[in-house]
C-alpha positions in Angstrom: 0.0 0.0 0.0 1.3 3.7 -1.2 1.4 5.9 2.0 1.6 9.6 0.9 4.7 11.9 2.8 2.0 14.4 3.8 0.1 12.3 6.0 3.1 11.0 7.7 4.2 15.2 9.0 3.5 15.9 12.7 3.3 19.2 13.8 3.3 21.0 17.1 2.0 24.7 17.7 4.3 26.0 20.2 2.4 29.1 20.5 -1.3 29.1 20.6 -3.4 31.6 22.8 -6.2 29.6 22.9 -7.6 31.1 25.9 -8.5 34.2 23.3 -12.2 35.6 23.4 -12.4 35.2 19.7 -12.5 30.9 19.9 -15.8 31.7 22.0 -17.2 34.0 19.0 -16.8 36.8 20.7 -14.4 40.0 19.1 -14.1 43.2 20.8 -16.8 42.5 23.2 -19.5 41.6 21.0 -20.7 38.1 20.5 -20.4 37.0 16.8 -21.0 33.3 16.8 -21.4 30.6 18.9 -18.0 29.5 20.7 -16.4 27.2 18.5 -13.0 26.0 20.0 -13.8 22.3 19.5 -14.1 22.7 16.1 -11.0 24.8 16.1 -9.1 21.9 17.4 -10.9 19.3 15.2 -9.4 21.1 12.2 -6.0 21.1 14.1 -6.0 16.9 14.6 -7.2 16.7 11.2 -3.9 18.7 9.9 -1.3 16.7 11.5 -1.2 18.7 14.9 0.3 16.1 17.2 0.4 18.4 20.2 -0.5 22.1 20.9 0.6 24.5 23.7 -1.4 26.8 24.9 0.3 30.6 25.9 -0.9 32.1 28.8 0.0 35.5 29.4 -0.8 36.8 33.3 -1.9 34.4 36.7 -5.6 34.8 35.1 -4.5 33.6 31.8 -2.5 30.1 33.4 -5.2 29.4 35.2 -7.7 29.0 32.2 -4.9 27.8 29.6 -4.6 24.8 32.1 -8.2 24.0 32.1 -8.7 24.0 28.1 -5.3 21.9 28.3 -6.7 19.3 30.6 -9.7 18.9 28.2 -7.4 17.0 25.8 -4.2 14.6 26.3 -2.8 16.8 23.3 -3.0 20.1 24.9 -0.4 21.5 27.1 -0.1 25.2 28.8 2.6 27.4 30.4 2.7 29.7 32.8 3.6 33.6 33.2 3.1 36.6 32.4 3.5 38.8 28.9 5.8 41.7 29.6 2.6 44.5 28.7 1.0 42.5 31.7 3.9 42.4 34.5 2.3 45.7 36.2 -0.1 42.8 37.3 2.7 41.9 40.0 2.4 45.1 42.1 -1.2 45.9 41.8 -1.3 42.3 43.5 -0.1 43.8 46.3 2.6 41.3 46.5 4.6 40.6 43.8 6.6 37.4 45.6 3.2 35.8 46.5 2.1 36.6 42.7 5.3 34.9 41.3 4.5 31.9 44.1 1.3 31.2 42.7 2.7 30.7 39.2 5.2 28.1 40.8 2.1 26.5 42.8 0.6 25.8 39.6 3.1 24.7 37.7 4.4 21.8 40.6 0.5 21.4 41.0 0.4 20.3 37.4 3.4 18.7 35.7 1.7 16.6 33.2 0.4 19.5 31.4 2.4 22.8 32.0 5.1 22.4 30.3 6.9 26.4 30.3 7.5 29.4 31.9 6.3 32.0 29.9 4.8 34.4 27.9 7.7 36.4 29.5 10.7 39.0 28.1 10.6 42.4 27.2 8.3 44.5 24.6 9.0 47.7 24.0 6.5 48.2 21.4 3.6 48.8 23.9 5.6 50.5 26.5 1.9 52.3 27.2 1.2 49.3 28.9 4.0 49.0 31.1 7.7 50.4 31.5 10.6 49.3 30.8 12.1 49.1 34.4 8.7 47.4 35.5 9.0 44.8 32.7 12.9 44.1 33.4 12.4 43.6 37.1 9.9 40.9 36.2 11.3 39.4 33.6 14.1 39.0 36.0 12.2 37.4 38.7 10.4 34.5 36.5 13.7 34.0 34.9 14.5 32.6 38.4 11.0 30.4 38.4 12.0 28.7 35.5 15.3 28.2 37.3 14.3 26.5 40.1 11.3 24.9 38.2 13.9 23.6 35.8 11.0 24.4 32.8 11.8 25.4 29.5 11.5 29.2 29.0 8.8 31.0 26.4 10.4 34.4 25.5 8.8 37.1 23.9 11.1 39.8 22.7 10.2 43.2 20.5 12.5 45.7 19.6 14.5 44.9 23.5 17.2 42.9 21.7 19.9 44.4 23.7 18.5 44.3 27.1 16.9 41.1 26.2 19.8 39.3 25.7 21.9 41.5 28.6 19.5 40.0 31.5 19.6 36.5 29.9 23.3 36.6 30.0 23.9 37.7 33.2 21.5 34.5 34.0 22.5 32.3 31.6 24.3 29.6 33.7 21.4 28.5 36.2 18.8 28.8 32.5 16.7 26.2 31.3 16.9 25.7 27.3 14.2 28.0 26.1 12.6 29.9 22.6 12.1 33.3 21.6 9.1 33.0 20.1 7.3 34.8 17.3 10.7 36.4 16.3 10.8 39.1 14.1 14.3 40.7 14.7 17.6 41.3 12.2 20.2 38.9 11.6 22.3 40.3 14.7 19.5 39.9 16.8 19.1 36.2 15.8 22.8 35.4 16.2 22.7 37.0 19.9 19.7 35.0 20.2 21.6 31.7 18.7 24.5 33.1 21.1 22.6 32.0 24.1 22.1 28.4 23.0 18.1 29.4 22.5 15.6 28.3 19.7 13.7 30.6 17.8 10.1 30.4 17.1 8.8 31.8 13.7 5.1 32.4 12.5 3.9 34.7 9.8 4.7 37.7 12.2 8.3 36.7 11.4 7.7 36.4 7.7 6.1 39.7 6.3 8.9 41.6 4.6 11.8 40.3 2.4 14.5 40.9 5.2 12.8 39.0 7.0 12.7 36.1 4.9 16.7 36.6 4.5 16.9 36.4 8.6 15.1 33.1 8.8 17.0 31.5 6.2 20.2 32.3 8.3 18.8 30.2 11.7 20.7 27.1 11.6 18.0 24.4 10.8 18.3 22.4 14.5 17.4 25.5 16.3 13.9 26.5 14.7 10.8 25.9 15.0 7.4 27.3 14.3 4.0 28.3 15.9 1.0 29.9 14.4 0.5 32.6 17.8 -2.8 32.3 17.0 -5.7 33.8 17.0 -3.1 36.6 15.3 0.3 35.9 13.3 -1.5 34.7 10.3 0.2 35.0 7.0 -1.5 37.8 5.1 -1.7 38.9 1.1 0.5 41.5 1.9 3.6 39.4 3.2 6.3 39.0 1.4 5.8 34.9 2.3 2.6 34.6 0.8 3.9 34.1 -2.8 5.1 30.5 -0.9 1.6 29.1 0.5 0.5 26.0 -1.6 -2.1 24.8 1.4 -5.2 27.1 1.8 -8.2 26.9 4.0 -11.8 28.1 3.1 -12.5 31.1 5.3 -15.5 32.8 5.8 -16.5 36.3 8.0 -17.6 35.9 11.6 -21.3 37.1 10.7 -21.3 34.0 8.2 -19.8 31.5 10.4 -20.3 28.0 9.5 -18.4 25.2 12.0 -16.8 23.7 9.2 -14.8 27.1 8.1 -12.2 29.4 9.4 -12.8 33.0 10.4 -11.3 35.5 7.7 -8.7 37.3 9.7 -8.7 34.7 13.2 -5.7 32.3 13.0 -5.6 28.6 14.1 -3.3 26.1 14.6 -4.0 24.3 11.6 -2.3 27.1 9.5 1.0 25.6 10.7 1.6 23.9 7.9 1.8 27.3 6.0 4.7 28.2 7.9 6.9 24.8 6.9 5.7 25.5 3.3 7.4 29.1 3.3 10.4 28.1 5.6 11.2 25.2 3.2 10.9 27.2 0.1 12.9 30.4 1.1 15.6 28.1 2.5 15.7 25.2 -0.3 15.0 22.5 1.7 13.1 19.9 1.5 9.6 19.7 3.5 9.4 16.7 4.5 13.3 16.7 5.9 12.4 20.5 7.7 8.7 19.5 9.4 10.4 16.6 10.8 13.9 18.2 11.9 11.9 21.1 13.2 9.2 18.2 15.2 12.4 16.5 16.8 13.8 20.0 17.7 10.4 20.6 19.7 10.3 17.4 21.3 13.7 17.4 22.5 12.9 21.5 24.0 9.6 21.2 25.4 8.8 16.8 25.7 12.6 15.4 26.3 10.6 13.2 28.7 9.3 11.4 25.8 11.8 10.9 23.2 
């Protein structure tokens, strides 16, 4: 019997925020459908998702990433909190007993959180919280993952420098970890690469032409990819588009039918479009990339199981 190549890909969404109002029909507060995550993650098993792990970006956001994770055997979460959040640890009213009850759920729970994270620096929304504020917690879940020994979820935009300063001056008590959704130059990736860290890319990393040069520099056993959905979705405007060959029929959220995506609303299954594009702009060959980039996921976030 003739077995196709495609069927025999696994992928795994290292970045999903699943948790997101949108996979419960609702967008900007208004209810637009019915919620539909199960079918969401229907059309992710039937695309060769393997596993999916679920971001969670503050103490709110863990707690309901683990509960859609404990739904399905697939489905892992981590836990932290997003830079634009970490003003979260002082209106608490105690930051130490904030950062505790990260580390409570993670011990709680070692079958399905598998990361410390969404945490780094972004000094894109700085309106959301400064930059000292955002270092001095970055700083402090560094040392959860630390003594947690979990992988580390980065998130990183336009803080290259202090980014990788605070890492350094941590580096020998670190975890292995990714800096996920990466969208930096080629000296940011090599400080990145520097550190012994993987990069994560989705079509946030894959919209302009230097970009496409950057990713093909990122040795191949130190990628791998995510969709960061609901957002990060490759659009007609990126300079990666021209590389797609999978499509999915998408319809607008007043027209929603379960067996369609929402235009604009990514989902895991669109991972598929990010190996097309990687193996195409670096000349190699799919099947060789989706499962070099599987074996690089599994030995970062699931060593336990190889």
């Amino acid at each position: 019997m003739i077995r196709t190549m495609i069927n025999l890909r696994k992928f795994i969404d290292i970045g999903a925020n699943l948790t997101d109002p949108m996979y419960q029909g609702v967008y900007n507060g208004s209810q637009k459908h019915q919620p539909d995550l199960d079918k969401v993650l229907e059309r992710s098993w039937n695309n060769n998702l393997s596993k999916i792990i679920i971001t969670a970006s503050s103490l709110e956001d863990s707690k309901k990433a683990l509960e859609i994770a404990k739904t399905d055997e697939r489905l892992f979460s981590t836990v932290g909190c997003h830079p634009t959040r970490c003003n979260e640890f002082e209106e608490s009213g105690d930051p130490e007993a904030y950062l505790d009850s990260f580390c409570k759920l993670a011990l709680n729970n070692k079958n399905k959180i598998i990361a410390i994270g969404e945490m780094g620096l972004d000094y894109d929304r700085l309106q959301f919280c400064p930059k000292e504020t955002q270092k001095k917690y970055f700083e402090m879940q560094l040392s959860l993952s630390s003594t947690l020994k979990l992988p580390m979820f980065l998130h990183c935009r336009n803080a290259t420098e202090d980014f990788v300063h605070i890492l350094r001056k941590h580096k020998d008590r670190l975890p292995a970890g990714v800096v996920h959704s990466f969208d930096g130059n080629t000296e940011d990736a090599y400080s990145i690469l520097q550190l012994g860290l993987y990069i994560g890319i989705n079509g946030c990393s894959l919209k302009t032409e230097e970009n496409l040069f950057v990713v093909t520099t990122i040795p191949s056993d130190k990628l791998v990819i995510e969709t960061d959905c609901p957002w990060c979705e490759i659009r007609p405007t990126h300079a990666s588009t021209k590389d797609i060959v999978t499509q999915f029929s998408s319809v607008k959220k007043e027209k929603w039918q379960p067996d369609k995506m929402i235009k604009g609303r990514n989902e895991p299954c669109t991972i598929v479009q990010i190996l097309e594009v990687l193996a195409s702009i670096r000349d190699e060959e799919e099947e060789y990339l989706c499962n070099q980039i599987y074996k690089n996921t599994m030995k970062l976030f699931f060593p336990y199981e190889l």
